[in-house]
N, C-alpha and C positions, 0 to 999 in steps of 0.2 A: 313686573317680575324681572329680575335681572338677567342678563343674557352674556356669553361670554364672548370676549372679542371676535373683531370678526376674525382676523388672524386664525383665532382660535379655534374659531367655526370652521373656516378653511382648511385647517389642522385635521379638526374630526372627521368633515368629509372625505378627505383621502385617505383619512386611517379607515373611514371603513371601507373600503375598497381591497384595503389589504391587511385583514384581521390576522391574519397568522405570521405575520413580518416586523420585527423594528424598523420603524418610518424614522429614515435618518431625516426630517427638517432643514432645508436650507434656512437658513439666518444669517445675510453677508459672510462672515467668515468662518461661520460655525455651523456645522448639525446638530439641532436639538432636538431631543425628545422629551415628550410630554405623558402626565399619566400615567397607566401602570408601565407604559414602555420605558419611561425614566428609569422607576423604582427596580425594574428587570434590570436592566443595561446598565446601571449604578451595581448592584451586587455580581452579576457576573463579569462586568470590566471592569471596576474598582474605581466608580468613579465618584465625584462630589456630588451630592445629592441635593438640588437646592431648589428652591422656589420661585415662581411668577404670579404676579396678581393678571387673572384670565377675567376679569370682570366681573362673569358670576361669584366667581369664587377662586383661592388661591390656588393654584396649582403646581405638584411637582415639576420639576426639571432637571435634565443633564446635558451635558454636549461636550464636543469632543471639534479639534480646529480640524479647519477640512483640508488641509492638506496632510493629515494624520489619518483621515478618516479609515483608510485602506486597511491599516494596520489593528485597526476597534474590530472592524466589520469582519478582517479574518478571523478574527478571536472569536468572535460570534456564529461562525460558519464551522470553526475545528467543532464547536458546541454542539452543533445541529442546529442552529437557528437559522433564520432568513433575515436578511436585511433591506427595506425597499431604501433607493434614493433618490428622495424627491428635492429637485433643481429649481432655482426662480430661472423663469421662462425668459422676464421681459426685463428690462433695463427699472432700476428702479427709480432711476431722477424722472421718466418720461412717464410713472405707472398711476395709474388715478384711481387712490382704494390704496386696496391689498395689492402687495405685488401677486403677478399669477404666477405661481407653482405646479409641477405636475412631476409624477414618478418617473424617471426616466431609464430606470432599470432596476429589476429586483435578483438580488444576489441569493444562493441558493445553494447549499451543501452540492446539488447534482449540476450549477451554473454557473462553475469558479471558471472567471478569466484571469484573474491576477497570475502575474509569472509567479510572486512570490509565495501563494498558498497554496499554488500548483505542487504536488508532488512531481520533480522531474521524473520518476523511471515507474510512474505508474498511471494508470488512463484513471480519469474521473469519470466515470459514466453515470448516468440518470436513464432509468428505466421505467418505462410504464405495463402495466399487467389488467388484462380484460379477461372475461370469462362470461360461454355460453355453456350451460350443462357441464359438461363433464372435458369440456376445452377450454384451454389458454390464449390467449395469444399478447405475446410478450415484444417491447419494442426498446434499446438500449442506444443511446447516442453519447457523443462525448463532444461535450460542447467546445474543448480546449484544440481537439484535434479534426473532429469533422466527420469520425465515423455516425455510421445512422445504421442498425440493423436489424430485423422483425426475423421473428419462425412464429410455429402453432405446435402446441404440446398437448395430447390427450393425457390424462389418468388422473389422480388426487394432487391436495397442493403439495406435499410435498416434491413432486417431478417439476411444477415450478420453480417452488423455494432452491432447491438443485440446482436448475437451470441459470437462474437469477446468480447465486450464488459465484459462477465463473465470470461473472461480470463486478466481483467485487462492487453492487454499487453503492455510491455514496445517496442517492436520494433514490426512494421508488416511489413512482407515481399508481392509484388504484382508482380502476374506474369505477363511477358513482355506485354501479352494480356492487362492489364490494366492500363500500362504506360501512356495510352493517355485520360483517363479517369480522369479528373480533378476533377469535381465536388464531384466523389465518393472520391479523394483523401482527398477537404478539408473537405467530410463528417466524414472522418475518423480523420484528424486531430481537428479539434470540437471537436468530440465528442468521441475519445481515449483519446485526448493527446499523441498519442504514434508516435515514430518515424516510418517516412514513408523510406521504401528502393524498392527503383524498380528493378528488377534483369533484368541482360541484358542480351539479348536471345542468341547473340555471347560467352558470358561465361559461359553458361549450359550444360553440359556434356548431349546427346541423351538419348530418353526415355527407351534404353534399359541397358544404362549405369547405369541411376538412380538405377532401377529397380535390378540388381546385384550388384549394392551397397546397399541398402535398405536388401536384402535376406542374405547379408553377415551380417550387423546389427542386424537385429530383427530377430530371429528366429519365423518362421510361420506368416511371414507377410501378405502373401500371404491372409490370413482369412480376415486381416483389410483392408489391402486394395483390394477389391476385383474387382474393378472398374479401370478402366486404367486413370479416372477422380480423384478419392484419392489419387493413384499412384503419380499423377501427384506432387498434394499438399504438400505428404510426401517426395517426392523425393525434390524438391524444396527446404524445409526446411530443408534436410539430407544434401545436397549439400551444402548448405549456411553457415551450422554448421561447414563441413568438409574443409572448405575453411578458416574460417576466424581462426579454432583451431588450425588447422596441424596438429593434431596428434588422435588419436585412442581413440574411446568414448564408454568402455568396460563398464561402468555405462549406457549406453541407449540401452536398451535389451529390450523392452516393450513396441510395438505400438499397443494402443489399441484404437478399434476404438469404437463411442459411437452413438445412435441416439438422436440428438438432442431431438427430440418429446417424448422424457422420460421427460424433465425436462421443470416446469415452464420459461417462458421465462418474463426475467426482462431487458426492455430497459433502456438507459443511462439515460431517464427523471427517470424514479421508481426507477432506484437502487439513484439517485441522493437527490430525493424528497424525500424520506422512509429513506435517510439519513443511509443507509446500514452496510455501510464499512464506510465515514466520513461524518463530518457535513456538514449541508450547508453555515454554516456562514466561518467558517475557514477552512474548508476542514480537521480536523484533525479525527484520531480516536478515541481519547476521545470524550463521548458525542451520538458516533455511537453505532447503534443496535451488531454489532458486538463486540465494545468494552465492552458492557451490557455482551453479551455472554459468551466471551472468558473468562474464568476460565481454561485453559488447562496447564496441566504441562510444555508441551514439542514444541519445537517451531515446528515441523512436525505436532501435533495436533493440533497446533493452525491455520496452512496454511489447512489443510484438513477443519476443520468448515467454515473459508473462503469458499474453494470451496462448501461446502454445502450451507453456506447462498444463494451463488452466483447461483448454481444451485439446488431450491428445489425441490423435487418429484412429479409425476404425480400416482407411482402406490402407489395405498393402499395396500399393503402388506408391501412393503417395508417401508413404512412410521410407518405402526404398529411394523414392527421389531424392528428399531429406541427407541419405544416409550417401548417397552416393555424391551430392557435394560436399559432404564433411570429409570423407575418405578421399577425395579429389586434394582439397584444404590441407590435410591430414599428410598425406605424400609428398605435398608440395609445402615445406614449411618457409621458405625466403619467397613464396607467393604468399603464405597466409600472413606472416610477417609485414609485408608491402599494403595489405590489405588493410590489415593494424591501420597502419600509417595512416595511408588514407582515407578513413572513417573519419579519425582525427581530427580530421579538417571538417567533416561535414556538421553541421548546428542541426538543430531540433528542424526540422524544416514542417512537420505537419504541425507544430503550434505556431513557426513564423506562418505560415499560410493563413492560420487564424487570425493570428493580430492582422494579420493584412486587409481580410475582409471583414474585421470587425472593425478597422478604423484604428486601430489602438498603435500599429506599427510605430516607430520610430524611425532615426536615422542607422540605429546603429542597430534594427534591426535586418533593415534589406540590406545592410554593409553585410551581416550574417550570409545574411540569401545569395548574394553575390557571390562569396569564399565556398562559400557552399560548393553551388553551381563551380565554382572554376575546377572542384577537387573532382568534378566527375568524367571529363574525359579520360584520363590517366586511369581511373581505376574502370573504366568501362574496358579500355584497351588491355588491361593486362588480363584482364577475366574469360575474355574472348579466348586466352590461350589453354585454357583450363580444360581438363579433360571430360569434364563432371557436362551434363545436355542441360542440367538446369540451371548452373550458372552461364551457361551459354546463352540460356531465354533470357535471364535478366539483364545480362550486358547487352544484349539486342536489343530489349526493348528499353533500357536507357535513355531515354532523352534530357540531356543537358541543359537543354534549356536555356541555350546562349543567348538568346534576342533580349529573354528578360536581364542576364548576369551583365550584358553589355549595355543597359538602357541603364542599369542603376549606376555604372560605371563611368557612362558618360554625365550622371545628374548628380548623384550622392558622394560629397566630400572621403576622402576615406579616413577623418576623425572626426564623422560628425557630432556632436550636442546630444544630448539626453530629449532635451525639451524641442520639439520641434516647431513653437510658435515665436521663438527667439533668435530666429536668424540662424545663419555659419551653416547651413545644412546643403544648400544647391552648389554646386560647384563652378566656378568662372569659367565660362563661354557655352553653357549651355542654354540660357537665356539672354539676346540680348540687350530685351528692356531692364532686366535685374543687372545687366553687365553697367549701365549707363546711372542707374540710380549708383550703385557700390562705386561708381567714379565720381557723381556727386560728392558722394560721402567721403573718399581719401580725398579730392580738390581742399574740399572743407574743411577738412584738418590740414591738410597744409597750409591751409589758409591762417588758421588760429595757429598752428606754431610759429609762421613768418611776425603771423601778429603780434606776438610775446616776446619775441627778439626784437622788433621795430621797437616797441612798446621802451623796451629796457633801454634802448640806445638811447631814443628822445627823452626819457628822463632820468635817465641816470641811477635809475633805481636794480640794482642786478638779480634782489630778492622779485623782483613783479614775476606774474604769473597768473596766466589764462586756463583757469579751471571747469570744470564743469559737474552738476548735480539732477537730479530728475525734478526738483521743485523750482528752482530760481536759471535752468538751463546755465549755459555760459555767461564769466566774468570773469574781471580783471581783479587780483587781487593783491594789496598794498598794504602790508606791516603798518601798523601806526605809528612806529620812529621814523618811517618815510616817508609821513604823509606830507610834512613841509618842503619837499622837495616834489611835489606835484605841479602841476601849472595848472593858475585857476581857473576852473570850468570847462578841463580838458575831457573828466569823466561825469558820467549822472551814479548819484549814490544808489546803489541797489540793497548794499545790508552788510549790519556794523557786529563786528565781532570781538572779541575780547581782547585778541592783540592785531587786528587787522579790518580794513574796511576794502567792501567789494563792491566795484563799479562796473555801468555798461556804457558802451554805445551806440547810438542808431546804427552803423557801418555792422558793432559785431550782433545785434540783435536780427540785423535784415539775414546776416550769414548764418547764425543760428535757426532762423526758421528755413531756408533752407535745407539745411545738414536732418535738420529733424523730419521734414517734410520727406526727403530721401528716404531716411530711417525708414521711417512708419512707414512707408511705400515698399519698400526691400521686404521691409521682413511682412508684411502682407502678401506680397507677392511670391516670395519664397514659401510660404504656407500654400495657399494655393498651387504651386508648381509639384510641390511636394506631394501634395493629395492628390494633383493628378497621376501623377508617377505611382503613387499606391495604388489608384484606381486601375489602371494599365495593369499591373503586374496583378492586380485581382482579377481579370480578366483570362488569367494564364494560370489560374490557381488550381483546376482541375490539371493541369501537365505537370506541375510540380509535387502534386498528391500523390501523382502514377508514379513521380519517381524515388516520390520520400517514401512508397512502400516497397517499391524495389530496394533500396537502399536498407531499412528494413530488416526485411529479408535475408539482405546478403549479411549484413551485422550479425544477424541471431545466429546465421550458420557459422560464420566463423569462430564465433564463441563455442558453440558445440564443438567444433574441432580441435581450439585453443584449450578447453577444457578437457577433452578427450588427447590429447596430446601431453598435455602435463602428468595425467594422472593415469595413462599408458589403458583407456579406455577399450573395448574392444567393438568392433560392429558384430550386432548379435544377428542371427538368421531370425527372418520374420514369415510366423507359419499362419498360415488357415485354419489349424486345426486344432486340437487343444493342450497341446506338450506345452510343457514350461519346465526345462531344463537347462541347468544352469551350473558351469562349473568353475568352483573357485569364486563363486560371487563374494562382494562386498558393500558393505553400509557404505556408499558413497562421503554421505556429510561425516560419518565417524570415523569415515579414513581420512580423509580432511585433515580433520581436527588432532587425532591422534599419530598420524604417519602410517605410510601403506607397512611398513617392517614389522608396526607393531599390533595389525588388523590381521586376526586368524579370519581365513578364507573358508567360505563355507558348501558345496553342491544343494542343491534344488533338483527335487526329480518328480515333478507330479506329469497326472494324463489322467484321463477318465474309466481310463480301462481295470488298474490294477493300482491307483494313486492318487484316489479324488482326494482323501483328507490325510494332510499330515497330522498326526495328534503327538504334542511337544510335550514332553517332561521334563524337569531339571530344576534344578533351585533357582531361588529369585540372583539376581546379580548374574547368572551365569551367563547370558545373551539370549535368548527367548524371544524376546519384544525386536531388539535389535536384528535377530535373522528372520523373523517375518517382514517388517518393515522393508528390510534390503531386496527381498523376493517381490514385495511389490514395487520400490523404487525405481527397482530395476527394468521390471514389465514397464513401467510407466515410461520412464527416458528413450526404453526402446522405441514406444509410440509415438515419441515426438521427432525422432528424427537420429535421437543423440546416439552415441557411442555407450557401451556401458561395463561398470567396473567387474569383470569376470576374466576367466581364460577364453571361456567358452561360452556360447549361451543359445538357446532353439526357445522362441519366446511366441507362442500361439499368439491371436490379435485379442485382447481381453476388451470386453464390453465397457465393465464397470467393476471399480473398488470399491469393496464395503470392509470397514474397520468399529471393530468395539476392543480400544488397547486404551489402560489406562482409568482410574477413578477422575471423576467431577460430576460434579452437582450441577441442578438449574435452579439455583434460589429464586429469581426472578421467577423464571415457571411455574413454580412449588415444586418440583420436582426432584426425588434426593437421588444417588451417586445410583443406584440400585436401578430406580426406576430410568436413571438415563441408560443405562446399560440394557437395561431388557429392550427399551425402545428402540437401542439404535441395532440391539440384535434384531427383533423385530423387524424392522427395517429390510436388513440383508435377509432374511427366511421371505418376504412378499416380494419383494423386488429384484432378487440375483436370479440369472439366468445359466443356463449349462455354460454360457462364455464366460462369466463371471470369476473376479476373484477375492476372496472374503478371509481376512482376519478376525480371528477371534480369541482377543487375551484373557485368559483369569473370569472369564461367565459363570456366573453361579456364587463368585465367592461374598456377593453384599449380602447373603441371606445365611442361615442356619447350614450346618456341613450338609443334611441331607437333601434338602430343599436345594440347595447349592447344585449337589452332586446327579441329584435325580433331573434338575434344567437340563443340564450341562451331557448329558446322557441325550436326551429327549433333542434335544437341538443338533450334536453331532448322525442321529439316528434319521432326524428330517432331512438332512442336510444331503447324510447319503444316499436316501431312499426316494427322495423327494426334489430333491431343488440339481443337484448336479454341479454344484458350481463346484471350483478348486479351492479348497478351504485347507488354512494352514490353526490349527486350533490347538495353544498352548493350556496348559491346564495343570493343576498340583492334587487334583484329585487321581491318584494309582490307578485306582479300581476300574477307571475308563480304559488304560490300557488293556483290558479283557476283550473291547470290541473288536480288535482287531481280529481275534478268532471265531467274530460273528460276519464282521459284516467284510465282505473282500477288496473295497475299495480304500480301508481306513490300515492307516500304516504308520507304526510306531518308530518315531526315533526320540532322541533326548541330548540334549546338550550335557558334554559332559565336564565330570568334576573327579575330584581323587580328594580324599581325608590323610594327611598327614599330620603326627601327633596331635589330634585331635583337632586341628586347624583343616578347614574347606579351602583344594587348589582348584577355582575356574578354569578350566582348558580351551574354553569358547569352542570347541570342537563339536558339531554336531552329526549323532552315529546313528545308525539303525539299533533299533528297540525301545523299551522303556527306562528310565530310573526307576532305580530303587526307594529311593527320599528324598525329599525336598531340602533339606538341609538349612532348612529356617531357620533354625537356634543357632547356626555357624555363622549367618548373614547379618544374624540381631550383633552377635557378638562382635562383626568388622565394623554392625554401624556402629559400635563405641555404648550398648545396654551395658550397664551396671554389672558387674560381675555377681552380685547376689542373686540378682533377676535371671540370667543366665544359669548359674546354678539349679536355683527354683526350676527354672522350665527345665531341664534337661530331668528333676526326679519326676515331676510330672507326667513327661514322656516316656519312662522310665516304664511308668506305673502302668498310662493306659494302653503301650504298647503289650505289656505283661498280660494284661487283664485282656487285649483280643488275641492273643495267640494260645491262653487259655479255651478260648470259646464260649465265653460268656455273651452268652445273648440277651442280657436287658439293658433295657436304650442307656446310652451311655452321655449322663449328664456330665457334665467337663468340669463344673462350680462345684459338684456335691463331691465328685472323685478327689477332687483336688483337696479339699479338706480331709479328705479318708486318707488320701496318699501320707498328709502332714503328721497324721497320730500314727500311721503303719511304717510309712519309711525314711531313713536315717538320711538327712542332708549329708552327704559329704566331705566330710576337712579336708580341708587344703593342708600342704606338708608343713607347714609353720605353724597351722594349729595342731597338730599331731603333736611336733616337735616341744610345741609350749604344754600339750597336756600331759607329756611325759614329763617334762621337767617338774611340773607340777605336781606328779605321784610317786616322785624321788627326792622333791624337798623333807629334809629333815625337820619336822615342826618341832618335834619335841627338844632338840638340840639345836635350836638358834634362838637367841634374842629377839625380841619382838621388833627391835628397828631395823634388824637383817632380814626377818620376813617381808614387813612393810618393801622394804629397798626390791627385794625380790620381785614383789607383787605388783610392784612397782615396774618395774623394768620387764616383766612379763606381760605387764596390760600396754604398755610401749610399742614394743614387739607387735602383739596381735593389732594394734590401731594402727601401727608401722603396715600391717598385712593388706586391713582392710585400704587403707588409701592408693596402696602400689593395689592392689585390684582394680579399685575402682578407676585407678590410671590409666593401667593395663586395659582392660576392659570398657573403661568408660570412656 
């Protein structure tokens, strides 16, 4: 029976080793794959799809040249795929067989080191998730920067998914315990996005193995995890790391562990709807509260406000720390200006950390590390002057870290090379057996240019020329019109070319070996020198961590102040209690975008005493969605430290935002626009506590008016009665505004508008009491409906407004009326058809010729088509 190469055999055993990964194949200069990984990696990279005879039988193939590979393997990573790459191990002249191959790293949506598929100003983290009963326990790292973090979370998965959530991750890992748990997985996929990887309980090294790998990593882990339930989580994700990197991850020194219930919790609807990190319309971050923010010099301080936004505070001290260096920054602008400055200078330093201990560094990246380092005395000393106690701590606890900026100083050129196995990278006099080979090497060219000059004198030839190639080394080379001028048997022929022949000699082949002997010596030696040098400053990579996060730090605050400085921010008072009073607020990103001149300023006045629920009236367009949003935005930025857009503002400590603004659907779920909306209402009714703060847009309206209306009743009634939280709840149903004379904590205001000549003016002003009307048919009309359809609805409303101020109490179908309305009441003319049917009941039929009526009727049917178009102009 036939059997497939062994190659190919070799092929299969390693694929199965890693069933859920494209096995890039080393093949001398190419990665191949084979099998269904071809016919994949052909349609999602766009590659030639072609064949190999595998012995048994013919087999697909594709490949991609490996010094391209980088660029495939992204593509397959933005996808969600995984990529292994397997290496030939051993030299293939020396190999007897197959050469041996082995995976030497598998690449992985949660495992990106490439600078380039790095997103700079955002952390890649990969997270793993364990569960005993009715507990979590969740572990996130970021393989690019070297954080490593564990907590434990009691209640349903959604307070996971939550949690998970402020970690944007790109890969979540689930232990084998949860393999069989589907619905939490496409909970996770909804509403991550992130790649799902189940780990299989056959390839987890024992709990006490983890556990001694974990103690070899982190020094004093024992403190974070102190639980054999976090153990678990961290080991999980130590293991998964350790497996797909191969190799030693002297940058992850740092497991720390955190409790969740420090920080506001912001689920996938709030950070979605508040439009956080990106929009809702295109998802990008322009546009986002964060993109408003970000002012930070350095892409580490731009990833560190992320995580603030993502996670903002619960204590008030820390929040005033925050607030009192911004206000420090803030007073002093030719210090926060200087600060600017020197951020500037400072480079990524927790990914240079990375590549350092992952081997990957270059020269031009400790050149980075270097500049770095020198930028930080200067701004340590000018920080010191500051009046603010927490930048005080950070300038103290700076350490510059000069031993290392001065080793690289003394070793790495300051232009070094890309490539660092090609020489030009150590600097002269820091080595002095590389000093003595690199004088080899200049002797030896001087050698060969004296040689070329001599050359040309003794023969007279002024074209000669001593060249040099990587296949045939050094020779002398001679024009064929000069070759009669040679002397015979001066040179040995080496290789004849089309207008020239190239000769050697013993003298320049003995100099040749040599110059190359040097070479190859230098630039080996120089790699070696080089890696030791990495190896050293990887040695000091935990002092450079301590101060890429001070540095950090100081970045995100200054943005805060930069940002609260341009846009005349104010620092809000931060209470314990439950006030949220706000005067003069504003939509941050909508003042932004529009200018503060042209942003109507709004008050917030809720408490629990006399102001738990706001309940909003007003027409659509008029700002509704917009002044709740800003009321949360605002609590929010307050939490993090920042400054925030009002006169004035007294902002209690809010637990958690729950938001339902806005229609979408979950197709993938099966779930329609209705059902997402009751859910994520839902949600805020089980989960909001008396600190809480909850929006709620437009509830009730995916269903029938009264079904609508009767929710939307039932839910502000629990809300009061029940749950406590500070609810701001818009709504176009009137008849709610009655609760306010039931329940004493629910209080009406309304966004207001004014009707002139029949046209809706927005005032964006929001007052105490209800609206009168929604003003829908005025809205349909600005968006450009049809001036017929407009008409239509305005007799329509005509009608069934008629028909309840009658007091007609039978259920009032809207389909049947509306055809009653069409046989009882008169559409309206416009003044042009008025004017056209009076002309028409003053033509004289009897006294005109028939081609003067024609003309007429003519020129009147004109007119009215003249009418309907400038409507539908006008209107449409």
């Amino acid at each position: 029976m036939a059997k497939y190469t062994p190659m190919i055999q070799q092929y299969l055993s390693i694929k199965a080793e890693y069933p859920d990964a494209f096995l890039f194949f080393r093949l001398g200069d190419f990665y191949e794959m084979f099998f269904d990984d071809a016919k994949r990696a052909a349609e999602e990279l766009e590659l030639t799809l072609t064949g190999r005879d595998g012995g048994k039988e013919r087999i697909p193939m594709c490949g991609v040249p490996y010094h391209a590979a980088e660029a495939y393997i992204g593509r397959l990573i933005e996808k969600g795929y995984k990529a292994a790459i397997c290496e030939q191990v051993e030299d293939p002249a020396s190999a007897k067989g197959v050469v041996r191959r082995e995976v030497v790293r598998v690449v992985t949506p949660g495992t990106v080191m490439e600078e380039k598929i790095l997103a700079e100003k955002e952390n890649n983290f990969l997270t793993a998730v364990t569960r005993r009963e009715q507990h979590f326990a969740l572990a996130a790292a970021d393989l690019s920067t070297g954080e490593f973090y564990v907590t434990e979370l009691a209640g349903a998965s959604d307070a996971v998914i939550d949690e998970l959530a402020s970690f944007s991750p790109k890969e979540v890992l689930l232990a084998p315990c949860l393999g069989e748990e589907s619905v939490f997985q496409n909970e996770l996929r909804s509403r991550l996005g992130a790649l799902i990887t189940v780990l299989r309980e056959d390839r987890l090294p024992s709990s006490a193995t983890m556990e001694r790998e974990l103690a070899a990593q982190f020094p004093g882990f024992e403190e974070a995890c102190s639980s054999p339930f976090t153990l678990e989580a961290a080991g999980l994700l130590h293991t998964y790391l350790r497996e797909t990197q191969k190799r030693a991850l002297a940058h992850m020194n740092r497991l720390e562990r955190y409790d969740a219930g420090q920080f506001m919790v912001l689920d996938t609807a709030a950070r979605h709807n508040l439009e956080l990190t990106t929009t809702l319309r295109e998802g990008r971050r322009k546009g986002s509260l964060l993109w408003l923010l970000d002012r930070t010099a350095t892409a580490m301080g731009s990833r560190l406000l992320k995580k603030w936004l993502d996670k903002p505070l619960l204590d008030k001290k820390a929040i005033e720390s925050r607030q009192g260096a911004v206000q420090a920054l803030v007073e002093d602008l030719i210090l926060l200006e200087e600060i600017r400055d020197r951020l500037r200078h400072v480079y990524d330093l927790e990914r240079l950390c990375a590549r350092v201990a992952y081997g990957s560094a270059n020269g031009r990246d400790l050149l980075a590390l270097r500049r770095s380092l020198e930028a930080i005395p200067a701004l340590k000393e000018r920080l010191i002057e500051t009046g603010s106690s927490y930048l005080a701590r950070l300038a103290e606890a700076m350490d510059p870290c000069a031993d290392v900026g001065e080793l690289i100083a003394e070793s790495v050129v300051d232009e070094p090379p890309v490539s660092v196995k090609e020489g030009g990278v150590i600097r002269e006099g820091y080595d002095e057996e590389l000093d003595k080979l690199r004088s080899v090497q200049q002797d030896g060219r001087g050698w060969i240019t004296r040689l070329e000059q001599r050359e040309r004198e003794t023969t007279g030839i002024r074209s000669l020329k001593v060249g040099f190639n990587k296949v045939f080394g050094y020779y002398i080379e001679v024009t064929r019109a000069n070759l009669k001028l040679l002397p015979e048997g001066r040179y040995q022929r080496k290789q004849t070319l089309a207008n020239a022949e190239r000769f050697v000699t013993p003298e320049l082949k003995e100099r040749e070996r040599l110059i190359l002997e040097s070479e190859e010596k230098s630039v080996d030696l120089e790699y070696r020198l080089f890696t030791g040098i990495r190896e050293q400053i990887a040695g000091e990579i935990a002092r450079i961590q301590e101060l890429a996060d001070q540095v950090a730090q100081l970045d995100a605050l200054q943005s805060f102040a930069s940002v609260s400085n341009q846009h005349r921010y104010v620092k809000p008072e931060i209470r314990t209690d439950d006030i949220l009073h706000i005067e003069g607020g504003r939509h941050p990103v909508v003042e932004a975008a529009i200018g503060e001149q042209d942003f109507v300023a709004n008050d917030v006045r809720m408490d629990h005493r006399e102001r738990q629920v706001l309940l909003i009236t007003g027409p659509n367009m008029a700002g509704k969605s917009t002044y709740m949003r800003q009321a949360a935005l605002i609590t929010l930025m307050a939490q993090i430290g920042c400054f925030v857009p009002v006169k004035e503002a007294s902002i209690g400590i809010v637990d958690r935002i729950f938001t339902r603004i806005g229609a979408a659907d979950d197709l993938v779920g099966g779930r329609s626009t209705f059902m997402v909306e009751m859910d994520e209402t839902r949600q805020a009714l089980a989960q909001a506590t008396s600190k809480s703060l909850i929006l709620l847009d437009e509830v009730g309206r995916g269903t029938s008016t009264y079904d609508g209306m009767a929710l939307a009743q039932a839910i502000v009634e629990y809300l009061h009665n029940h749950v406590g939280a500070k609810t701001l709840f818009s709504t176009h149903y009137h008849e709610l505004t009655a609760l306010a004379d039931d329940l004493p904590r629910v209080v009406n205001v309304n966004v207001r508008c004014v009707e002139k000549k029949g046209e809706v003016v927005f005032l964006h002003r929001v007052e105490e009491g209800g609206a009168d009307q929604s003003y829908g048919i005025h809205v349909a009309q600005l968006a450009g409906m049809p001036g017929s359809v407009i008409r239509r609805a305005r007799v329509i409303l005509d009608a069934l407004e008629s028909r309840m101020e009658t007091g007609d109490s039978r259920q009032l179908d809207l389909f049947q009326y509306a055809r009653e309305s069409a046989a009882t009441v008169e559409e309206p003319l416009s003044e042009k058809e008025r004017e056209a049917l009076a002309s028409l009941q003053d033509w004289d039929l009897m006294n005109r010729t028939p081609m003067e009526t024609i003309q007429f009727l003519h020129d009147l049917q004109r007119k009215l088509k003249g009418e309907q178009l400038a409507g539908g102009g006008v209107d449409g």
